[in-house]
C-alpha distance (Angstrom), angle and dihedral (degrees) to the residues before:
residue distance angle dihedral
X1 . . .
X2 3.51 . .
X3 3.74 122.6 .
X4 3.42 133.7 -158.9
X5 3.91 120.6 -123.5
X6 3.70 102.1 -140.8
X7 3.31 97.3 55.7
X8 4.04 133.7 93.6
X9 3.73 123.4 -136.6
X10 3.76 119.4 -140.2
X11 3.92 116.7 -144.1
X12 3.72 103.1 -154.5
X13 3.73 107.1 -148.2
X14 3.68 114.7 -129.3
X15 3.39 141.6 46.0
X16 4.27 121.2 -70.3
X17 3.34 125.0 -148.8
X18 3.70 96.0 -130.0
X19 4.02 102.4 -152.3
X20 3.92 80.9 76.7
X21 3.94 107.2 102.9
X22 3.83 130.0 -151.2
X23 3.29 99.1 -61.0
X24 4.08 98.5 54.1
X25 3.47 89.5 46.8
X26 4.29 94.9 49.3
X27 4.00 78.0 51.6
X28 4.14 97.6 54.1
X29 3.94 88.4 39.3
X30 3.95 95.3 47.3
X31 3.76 80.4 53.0
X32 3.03 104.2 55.3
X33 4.47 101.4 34.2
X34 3.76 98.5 23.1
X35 4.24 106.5 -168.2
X36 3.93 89.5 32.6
X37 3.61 107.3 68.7
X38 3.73 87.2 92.2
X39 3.83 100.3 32.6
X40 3.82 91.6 101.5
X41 3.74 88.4 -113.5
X42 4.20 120.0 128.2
X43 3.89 134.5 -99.6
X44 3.58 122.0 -160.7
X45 3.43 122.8 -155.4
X46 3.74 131.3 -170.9
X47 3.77 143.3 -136.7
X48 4.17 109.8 -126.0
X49 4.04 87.6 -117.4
X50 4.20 87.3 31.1
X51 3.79 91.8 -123.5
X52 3.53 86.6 127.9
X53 3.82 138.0 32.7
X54 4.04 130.8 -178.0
X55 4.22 113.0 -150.1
């Protein structure tokens, strides 16, 4: 995965119930940044045990 260097990555605090596609996660990270869902920046979003995270 390639990232690009001016952008920020969010770490959304919390656990996610990862069965939740795309649009359940654009909903918990509008939430929490409104304005930057679509800024081109990241969201990470984290497993309860953290096994797993989506980018």
């Amino acid at each position: 995965m390639h990232l690009k260097k001016n952008r920020k990555i969010y770490l959304v605090m919390g656990f996610t119930d990862m069965r939740k596609q795309i649009n359940g996660l654009a909903q918990i990270a509008e939430a929490k940044k409104p304005k930057k869902l679509l800024s081109g920046n990241y969201f990470l979003f984290y497993q309860r045990w953290r096994e797993w995270f989506y980018l």
